[in-house]
MMTF fields as JSON, N, C-alpha, C and O atoms, coordinates in Angstrom:
{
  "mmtfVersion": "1.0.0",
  "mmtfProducer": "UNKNOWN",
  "numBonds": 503,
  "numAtoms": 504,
  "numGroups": 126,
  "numChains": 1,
  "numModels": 1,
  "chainsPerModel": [1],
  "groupsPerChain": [126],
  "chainIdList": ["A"],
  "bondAtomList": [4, 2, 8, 6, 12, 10, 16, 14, 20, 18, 24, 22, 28, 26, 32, 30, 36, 34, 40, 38, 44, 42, 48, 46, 52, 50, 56, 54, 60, 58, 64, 62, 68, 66, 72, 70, 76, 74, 80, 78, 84, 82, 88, 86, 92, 90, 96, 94, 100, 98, 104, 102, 108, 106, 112, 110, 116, 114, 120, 118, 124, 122, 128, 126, 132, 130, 136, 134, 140, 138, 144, 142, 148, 146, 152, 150, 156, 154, 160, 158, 164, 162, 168, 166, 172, 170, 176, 174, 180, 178, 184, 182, 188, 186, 192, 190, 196, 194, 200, 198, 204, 202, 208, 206, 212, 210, 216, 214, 220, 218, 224, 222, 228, 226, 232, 230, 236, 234, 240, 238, 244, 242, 248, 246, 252, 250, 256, 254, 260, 258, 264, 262, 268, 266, 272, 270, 276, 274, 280, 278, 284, 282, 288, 286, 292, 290, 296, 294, 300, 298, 304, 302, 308, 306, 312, 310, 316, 314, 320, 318, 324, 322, 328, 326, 332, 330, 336, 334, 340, 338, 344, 342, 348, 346, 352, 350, 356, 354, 360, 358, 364, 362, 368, 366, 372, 370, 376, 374, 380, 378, 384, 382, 388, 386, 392, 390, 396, 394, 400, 398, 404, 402, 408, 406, 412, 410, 416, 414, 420, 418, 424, 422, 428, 426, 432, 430, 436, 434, 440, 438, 444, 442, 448, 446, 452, 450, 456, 454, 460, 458, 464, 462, 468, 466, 472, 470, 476, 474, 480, 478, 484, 482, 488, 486, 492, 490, 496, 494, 500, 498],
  "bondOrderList": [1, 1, 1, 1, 1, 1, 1, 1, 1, 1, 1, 1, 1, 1, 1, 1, 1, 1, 1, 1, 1, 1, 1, 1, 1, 1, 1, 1, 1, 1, 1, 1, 1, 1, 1, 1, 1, 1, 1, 1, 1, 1, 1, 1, 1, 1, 1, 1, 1, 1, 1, 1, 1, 1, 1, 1, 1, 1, 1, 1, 1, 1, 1, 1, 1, 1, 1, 1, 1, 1, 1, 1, 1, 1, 1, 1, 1, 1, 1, 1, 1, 1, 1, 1, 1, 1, 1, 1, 1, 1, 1, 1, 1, 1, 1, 1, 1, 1, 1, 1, 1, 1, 1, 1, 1, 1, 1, 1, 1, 1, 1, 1, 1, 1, 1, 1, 1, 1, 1, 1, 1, 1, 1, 1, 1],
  "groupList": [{"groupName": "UNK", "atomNameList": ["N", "CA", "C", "O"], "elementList": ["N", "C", "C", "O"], "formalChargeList": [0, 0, 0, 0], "bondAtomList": [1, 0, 2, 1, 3, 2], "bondOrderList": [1, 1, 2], "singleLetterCode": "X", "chemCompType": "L-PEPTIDE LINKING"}],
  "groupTypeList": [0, 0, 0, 0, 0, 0, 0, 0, 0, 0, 0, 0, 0, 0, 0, 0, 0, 0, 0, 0, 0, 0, 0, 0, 0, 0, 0, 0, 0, 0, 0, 0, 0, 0, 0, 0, 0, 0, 0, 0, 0, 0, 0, 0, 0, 0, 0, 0, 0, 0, 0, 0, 0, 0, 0, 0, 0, 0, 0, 0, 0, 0, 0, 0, 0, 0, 0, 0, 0, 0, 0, 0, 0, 0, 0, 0, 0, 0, 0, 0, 0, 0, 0, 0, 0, 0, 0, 0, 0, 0, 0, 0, 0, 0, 0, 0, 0, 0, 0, 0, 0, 0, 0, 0, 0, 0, 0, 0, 0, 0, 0, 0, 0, 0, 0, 0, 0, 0, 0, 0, 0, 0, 0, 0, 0, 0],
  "groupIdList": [1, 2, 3, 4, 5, 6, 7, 8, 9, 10, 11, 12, 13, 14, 15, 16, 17, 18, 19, 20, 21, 22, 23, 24, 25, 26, 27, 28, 29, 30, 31, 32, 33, 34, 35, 36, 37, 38, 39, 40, 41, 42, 43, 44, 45, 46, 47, 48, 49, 50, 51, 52, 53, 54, 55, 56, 57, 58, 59, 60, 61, 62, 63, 64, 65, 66, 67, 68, 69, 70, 71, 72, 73, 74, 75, 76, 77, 78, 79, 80, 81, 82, 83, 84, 85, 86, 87, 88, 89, 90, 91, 92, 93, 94, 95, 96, 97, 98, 99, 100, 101, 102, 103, 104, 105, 106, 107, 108, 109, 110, 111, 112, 113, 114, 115, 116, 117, 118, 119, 120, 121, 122, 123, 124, 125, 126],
  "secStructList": [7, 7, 5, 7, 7, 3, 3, 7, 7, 7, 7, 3, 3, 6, 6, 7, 7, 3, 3, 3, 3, 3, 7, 7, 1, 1, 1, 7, 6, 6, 1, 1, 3, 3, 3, 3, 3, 3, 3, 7, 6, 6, 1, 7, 7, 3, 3, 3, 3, 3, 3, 7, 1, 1, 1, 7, 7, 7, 7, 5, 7, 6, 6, 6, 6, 6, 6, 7, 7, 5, 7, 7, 5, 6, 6, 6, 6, 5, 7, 7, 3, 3, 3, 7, 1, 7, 7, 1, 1, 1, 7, 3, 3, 3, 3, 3, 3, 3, 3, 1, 1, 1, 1, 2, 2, 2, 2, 6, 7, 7, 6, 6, 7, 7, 3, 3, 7, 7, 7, 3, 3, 3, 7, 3, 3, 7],
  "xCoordList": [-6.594, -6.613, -5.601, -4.518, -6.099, -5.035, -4.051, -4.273, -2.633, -1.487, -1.054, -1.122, -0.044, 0.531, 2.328, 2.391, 3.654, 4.357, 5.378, 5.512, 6.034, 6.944, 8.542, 8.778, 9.185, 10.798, 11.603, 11.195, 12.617, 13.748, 14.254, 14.823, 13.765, 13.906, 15.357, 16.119, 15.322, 17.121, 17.965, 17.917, 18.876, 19.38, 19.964, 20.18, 20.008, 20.508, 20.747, 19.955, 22.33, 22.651, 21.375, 20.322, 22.005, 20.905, 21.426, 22.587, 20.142, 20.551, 20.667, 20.814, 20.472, 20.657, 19.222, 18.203, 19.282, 18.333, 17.995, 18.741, 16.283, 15.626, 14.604, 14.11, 14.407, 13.685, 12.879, 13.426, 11.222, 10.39, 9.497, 9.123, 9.025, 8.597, 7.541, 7.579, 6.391, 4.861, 4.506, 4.304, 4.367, 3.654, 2.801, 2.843, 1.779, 1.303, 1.154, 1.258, 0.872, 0.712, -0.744, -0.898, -1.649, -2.752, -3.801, -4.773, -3.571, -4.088, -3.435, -2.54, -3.851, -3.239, -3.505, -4.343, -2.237, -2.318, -2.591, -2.521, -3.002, -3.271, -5.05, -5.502, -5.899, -7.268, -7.355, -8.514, -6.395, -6.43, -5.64, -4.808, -5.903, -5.116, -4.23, -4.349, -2.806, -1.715, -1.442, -1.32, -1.363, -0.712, 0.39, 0.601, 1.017, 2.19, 1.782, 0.99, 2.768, 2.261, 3.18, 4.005, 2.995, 4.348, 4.044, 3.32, 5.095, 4.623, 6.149, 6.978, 5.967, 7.496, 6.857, 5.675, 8.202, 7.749, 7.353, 8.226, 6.164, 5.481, 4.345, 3.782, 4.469, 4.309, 2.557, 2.536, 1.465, 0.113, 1.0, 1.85, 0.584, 0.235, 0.091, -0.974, 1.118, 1.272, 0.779, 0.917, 0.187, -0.591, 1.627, 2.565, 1.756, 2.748, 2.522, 2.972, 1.899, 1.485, 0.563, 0.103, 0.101, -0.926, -1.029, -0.973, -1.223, -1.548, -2.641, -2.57, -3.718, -4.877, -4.455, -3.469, -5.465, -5.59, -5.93, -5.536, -6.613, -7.778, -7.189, -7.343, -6.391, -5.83, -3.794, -2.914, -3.594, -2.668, -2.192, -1.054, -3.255, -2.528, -2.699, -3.547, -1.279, -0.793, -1.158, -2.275, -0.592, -0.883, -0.065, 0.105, 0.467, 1.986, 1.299, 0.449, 2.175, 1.811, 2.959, 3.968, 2.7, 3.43, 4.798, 5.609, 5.091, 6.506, 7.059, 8.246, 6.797, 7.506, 7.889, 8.813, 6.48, 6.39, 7.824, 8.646, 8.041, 9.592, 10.494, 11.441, 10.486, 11.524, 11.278, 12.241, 9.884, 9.823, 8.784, 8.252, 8.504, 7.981, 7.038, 7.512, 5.787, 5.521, 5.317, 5.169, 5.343, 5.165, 4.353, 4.145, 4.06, 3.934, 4.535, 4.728, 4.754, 5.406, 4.353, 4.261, 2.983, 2.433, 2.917, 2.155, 3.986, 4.611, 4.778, 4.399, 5.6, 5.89, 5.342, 6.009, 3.723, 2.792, 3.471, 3.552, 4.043, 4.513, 4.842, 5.383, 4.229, 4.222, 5.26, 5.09, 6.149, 7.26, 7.132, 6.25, 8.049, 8.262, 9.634, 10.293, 10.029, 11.623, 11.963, 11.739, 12.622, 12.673, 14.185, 15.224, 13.925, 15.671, 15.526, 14.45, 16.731, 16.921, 16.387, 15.648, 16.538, 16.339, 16.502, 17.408, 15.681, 15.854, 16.026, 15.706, 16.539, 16.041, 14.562, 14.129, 13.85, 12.169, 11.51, 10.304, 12.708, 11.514, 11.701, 10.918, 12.716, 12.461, 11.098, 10.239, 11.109, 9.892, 9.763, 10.777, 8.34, 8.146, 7.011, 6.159, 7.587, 6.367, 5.695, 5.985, 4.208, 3.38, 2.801, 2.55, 2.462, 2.059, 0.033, -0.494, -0.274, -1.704, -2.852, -2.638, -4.068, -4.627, -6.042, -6.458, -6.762, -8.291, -9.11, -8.656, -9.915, -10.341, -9.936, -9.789, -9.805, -9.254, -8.296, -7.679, -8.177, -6.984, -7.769, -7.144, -9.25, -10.067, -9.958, -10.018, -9.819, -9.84, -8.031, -7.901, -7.21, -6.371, -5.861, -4.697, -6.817, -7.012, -7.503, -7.05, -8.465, -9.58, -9.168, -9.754, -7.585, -6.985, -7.767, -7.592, -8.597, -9.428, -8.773, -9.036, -7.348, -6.639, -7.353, -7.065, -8.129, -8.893, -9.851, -10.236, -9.941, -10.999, -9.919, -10.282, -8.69, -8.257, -8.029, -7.683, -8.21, -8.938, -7.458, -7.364, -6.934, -5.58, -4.124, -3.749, -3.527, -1.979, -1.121, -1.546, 0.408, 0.968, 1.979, 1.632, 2.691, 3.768, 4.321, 4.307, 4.948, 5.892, 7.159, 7.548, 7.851, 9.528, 10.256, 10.103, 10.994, 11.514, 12.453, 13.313, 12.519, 13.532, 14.187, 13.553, 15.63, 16.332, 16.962, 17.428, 17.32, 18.095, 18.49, 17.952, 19.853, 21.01, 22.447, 22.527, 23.505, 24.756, 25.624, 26.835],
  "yCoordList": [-114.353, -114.271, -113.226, -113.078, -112.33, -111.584, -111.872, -112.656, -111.346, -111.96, -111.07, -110.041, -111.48, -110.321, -110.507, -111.268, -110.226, -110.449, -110.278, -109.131, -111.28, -110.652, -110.861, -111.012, -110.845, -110.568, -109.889, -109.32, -110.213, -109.942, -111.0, -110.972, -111.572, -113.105, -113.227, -112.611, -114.432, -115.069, -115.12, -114.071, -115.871, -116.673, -114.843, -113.807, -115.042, -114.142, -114.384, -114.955, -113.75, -114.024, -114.083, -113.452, -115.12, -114.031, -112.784, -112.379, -112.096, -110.392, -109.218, -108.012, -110.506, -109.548, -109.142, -109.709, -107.855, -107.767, -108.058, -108.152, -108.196, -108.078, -107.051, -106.283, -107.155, -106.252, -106.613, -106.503, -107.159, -107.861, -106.894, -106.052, -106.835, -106.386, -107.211, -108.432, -106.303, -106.893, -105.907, -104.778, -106.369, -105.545, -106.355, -107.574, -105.211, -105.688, -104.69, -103.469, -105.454, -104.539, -104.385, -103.524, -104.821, -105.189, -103.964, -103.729, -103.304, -102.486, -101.872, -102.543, -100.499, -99.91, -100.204, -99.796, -101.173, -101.371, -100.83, -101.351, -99.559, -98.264, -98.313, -97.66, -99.341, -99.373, -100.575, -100.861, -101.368, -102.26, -102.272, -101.387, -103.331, -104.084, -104.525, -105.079, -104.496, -105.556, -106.458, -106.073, -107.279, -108.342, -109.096, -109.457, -109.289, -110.516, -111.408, -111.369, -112.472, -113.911, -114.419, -114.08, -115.815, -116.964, -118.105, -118.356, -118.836, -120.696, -120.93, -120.671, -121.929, -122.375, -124.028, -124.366, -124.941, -126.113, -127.271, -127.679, -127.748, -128.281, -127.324, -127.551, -126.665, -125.159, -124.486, -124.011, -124.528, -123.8, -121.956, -121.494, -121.284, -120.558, -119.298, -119.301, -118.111, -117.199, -115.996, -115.929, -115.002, -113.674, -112.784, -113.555, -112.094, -111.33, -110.003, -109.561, -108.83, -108.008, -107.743, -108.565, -106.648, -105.677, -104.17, -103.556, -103.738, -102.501, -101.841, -102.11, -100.915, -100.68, -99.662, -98.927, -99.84, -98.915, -97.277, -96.297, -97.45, -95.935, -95.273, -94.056, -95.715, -94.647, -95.034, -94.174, -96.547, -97.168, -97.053, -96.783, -97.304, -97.899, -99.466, -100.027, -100.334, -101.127, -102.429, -102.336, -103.317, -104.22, -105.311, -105.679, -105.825, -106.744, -107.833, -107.645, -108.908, -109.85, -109.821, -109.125, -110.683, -110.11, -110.774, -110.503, -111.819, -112.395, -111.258, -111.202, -110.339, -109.448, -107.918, -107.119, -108.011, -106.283, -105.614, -106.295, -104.755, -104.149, -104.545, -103.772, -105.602, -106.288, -105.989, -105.65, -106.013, -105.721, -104.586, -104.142, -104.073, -102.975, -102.575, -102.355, -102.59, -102.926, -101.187, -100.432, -100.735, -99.583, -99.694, -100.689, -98.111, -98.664, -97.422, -96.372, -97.39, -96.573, -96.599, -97.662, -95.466, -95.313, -94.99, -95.121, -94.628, -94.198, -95.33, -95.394, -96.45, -97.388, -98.708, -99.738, -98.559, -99.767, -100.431, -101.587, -100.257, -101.548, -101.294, -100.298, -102.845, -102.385, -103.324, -104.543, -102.853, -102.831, -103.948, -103.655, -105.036, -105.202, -105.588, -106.47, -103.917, -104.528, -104.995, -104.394, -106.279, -107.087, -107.147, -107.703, -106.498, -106.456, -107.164, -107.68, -108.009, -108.635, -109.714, -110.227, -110.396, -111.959, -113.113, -113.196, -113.966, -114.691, -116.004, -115.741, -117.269, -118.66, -119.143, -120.163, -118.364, -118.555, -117.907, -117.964, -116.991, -116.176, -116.949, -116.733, -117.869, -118.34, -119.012, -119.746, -118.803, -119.421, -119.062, -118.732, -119.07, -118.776, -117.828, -118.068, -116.268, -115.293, -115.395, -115.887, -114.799, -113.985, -112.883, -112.887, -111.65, -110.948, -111.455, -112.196, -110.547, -110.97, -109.523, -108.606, -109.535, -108.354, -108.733, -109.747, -107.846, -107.986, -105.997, -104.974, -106.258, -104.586, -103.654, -102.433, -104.664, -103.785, -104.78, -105.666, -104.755, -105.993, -106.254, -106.113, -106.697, -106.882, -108.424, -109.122, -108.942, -110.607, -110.267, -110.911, -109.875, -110.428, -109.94, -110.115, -109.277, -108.893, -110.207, -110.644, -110.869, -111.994, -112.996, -114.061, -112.831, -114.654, -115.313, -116.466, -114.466, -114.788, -114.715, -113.823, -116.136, -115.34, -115.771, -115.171, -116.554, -117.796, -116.394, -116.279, -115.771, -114.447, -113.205, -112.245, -113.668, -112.411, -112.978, -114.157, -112.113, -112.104, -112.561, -113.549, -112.072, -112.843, -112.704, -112.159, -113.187, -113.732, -113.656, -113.599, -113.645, -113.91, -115.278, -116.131, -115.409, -116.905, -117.366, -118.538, -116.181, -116.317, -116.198, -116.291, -115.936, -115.849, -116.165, -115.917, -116.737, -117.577, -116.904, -116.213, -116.907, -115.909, -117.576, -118.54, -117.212, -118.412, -117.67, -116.695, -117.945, -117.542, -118.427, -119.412, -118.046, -119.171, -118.13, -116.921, -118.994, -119.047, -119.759, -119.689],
  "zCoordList": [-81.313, -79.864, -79.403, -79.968, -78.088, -77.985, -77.278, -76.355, -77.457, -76.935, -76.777, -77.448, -75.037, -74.748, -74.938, -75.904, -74.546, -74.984, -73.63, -73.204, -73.006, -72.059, -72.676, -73.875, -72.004, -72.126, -70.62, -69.607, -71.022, -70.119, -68.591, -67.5, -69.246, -67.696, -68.258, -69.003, -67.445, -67.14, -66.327, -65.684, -65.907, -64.774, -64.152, -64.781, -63.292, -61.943, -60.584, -59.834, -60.137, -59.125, -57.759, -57.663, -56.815, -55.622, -55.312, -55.371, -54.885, -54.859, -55.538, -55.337, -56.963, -58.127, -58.544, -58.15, -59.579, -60.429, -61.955, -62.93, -61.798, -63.445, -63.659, -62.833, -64.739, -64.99, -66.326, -67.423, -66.155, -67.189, -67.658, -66.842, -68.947, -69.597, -69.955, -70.1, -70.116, -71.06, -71.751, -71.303, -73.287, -74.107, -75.021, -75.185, -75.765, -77.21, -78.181, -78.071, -79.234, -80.041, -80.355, -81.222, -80.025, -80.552, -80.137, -80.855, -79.09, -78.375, -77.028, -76.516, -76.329, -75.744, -73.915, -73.111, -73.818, -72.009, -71.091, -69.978, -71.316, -70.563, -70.027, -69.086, -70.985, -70.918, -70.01, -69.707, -69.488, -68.795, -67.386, -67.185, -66.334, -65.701, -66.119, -67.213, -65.405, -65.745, -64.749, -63.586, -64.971, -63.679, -64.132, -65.29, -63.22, -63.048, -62.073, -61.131, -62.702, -62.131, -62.537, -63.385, -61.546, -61.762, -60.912, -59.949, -61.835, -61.803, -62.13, -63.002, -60.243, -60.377, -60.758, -60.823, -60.988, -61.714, -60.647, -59.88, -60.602, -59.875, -58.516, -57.445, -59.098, -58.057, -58.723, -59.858, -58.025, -58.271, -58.687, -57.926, -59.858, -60.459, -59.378, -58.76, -59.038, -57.642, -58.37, -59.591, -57.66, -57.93, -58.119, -57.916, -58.287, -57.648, -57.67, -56.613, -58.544, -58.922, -59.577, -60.37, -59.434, -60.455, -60.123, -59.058, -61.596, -61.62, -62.639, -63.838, -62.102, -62.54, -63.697, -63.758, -64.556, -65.623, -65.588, -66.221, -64.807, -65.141, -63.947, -64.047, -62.536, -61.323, -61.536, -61.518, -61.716, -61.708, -60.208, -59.824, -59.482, -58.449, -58.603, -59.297, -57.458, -57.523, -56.529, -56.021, -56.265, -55.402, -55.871, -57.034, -54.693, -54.74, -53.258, -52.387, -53.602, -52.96, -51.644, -51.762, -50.314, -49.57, -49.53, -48.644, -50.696, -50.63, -51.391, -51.07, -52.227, -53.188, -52.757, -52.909, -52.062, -51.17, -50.859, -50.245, -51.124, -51.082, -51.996, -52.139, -52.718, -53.285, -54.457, -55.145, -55.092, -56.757, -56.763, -55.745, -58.294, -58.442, -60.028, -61.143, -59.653, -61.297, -61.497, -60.536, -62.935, -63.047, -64.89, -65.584, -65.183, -66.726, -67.755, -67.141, -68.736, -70.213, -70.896, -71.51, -71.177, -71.991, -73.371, -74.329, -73.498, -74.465, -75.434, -76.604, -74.51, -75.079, -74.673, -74.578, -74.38, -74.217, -73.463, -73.88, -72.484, -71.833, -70.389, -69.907, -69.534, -68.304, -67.602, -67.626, -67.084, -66.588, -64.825, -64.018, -64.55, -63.163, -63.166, -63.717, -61.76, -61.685, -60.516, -59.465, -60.613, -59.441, -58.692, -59.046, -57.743, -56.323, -56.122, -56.425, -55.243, -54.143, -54.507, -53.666, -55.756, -55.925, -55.087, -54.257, -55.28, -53.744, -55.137, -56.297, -54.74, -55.359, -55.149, -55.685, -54.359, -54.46, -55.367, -55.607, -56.114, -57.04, -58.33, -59.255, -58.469, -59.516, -60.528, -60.04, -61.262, -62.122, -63.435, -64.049, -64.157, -65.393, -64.583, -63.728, -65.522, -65.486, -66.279, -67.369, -65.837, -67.361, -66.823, -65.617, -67.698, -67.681, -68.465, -69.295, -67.574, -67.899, -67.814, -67.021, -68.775, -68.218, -68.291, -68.852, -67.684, -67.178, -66.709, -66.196, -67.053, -66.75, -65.457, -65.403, -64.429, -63.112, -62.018, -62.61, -61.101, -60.426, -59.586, -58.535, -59.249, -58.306, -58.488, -57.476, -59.581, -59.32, -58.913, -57.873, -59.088, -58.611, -57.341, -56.981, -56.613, -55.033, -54.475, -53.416, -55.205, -54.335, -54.705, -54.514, -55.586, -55.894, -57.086, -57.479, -57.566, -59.143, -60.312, -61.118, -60.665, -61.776, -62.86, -63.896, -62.949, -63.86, -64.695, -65.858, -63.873, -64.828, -65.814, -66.494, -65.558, -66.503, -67.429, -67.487, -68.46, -69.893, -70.795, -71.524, -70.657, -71.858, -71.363, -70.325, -72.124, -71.129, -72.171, -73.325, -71.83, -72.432, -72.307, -71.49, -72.761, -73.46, -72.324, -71.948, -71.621, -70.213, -70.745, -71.909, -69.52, -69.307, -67.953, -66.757, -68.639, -67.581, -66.483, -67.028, -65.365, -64.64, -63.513, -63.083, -63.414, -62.587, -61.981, -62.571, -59.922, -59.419, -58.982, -58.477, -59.199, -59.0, -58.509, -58.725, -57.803, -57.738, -58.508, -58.298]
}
């Protein structure tokens, strides 16, 4: 099954920044959608980003808009979200996820993207 791989979560001030990472090895992220997503605990499963394969334009949800930023490293397969201005609402468990274009995750369709990864955990705290 394919798996994707995130990293770089962990507790942070409010205000502070992160900066998460998704990769694989299995094949090249560049032929896909990337999305981010997150699930706080007891909390339905939130869109937060995506970015398309074939133009790479983007689309952010409107609690994040200004605040985070997904981008990608063909070089180094991996698509990047760096997150300012941490709030204690952004806490949760991310995943990075991909699907052929970000149209389900325009219409709130996350149930259709095709594979995911493990998650990482991000905490804002004082």
């Amino acid at each position: 099954q394919v798996q994707l791989v995130e990293s770089g979560g962990g507790l942070v001030q409010p205000g502070g920044s992160l900066r998460l990472s998704c990769t694989t090895s299995e094949f090249s992220l560049a032929d896909y959608a990337i999305a981010w997503f997150r699930q706080a605990a007891g909390k339905e499963r939130e869109g937060v980003s995506c970015i398309n394969g074939m133009d790479g334009s983007s689309y952010y949800s409107d609690r994040v808009k200004g605040r985070f930023a997904i981008s990608r490293d063909a070089a180094k397969n991996t698509v990047f979200l760096q997150m300012n201005s941490l709030r204690g609402e952004d806490s949760a468990v991310y995943y990075c996820a991909g699907d052929y274009t970000c149209t389900d995750f325009t219409y709130s369709h996350y149930e259709n993207f095709d594979f995911w990864g493990q998650g990482t955990q991000v905490s804002v705290s004082s």
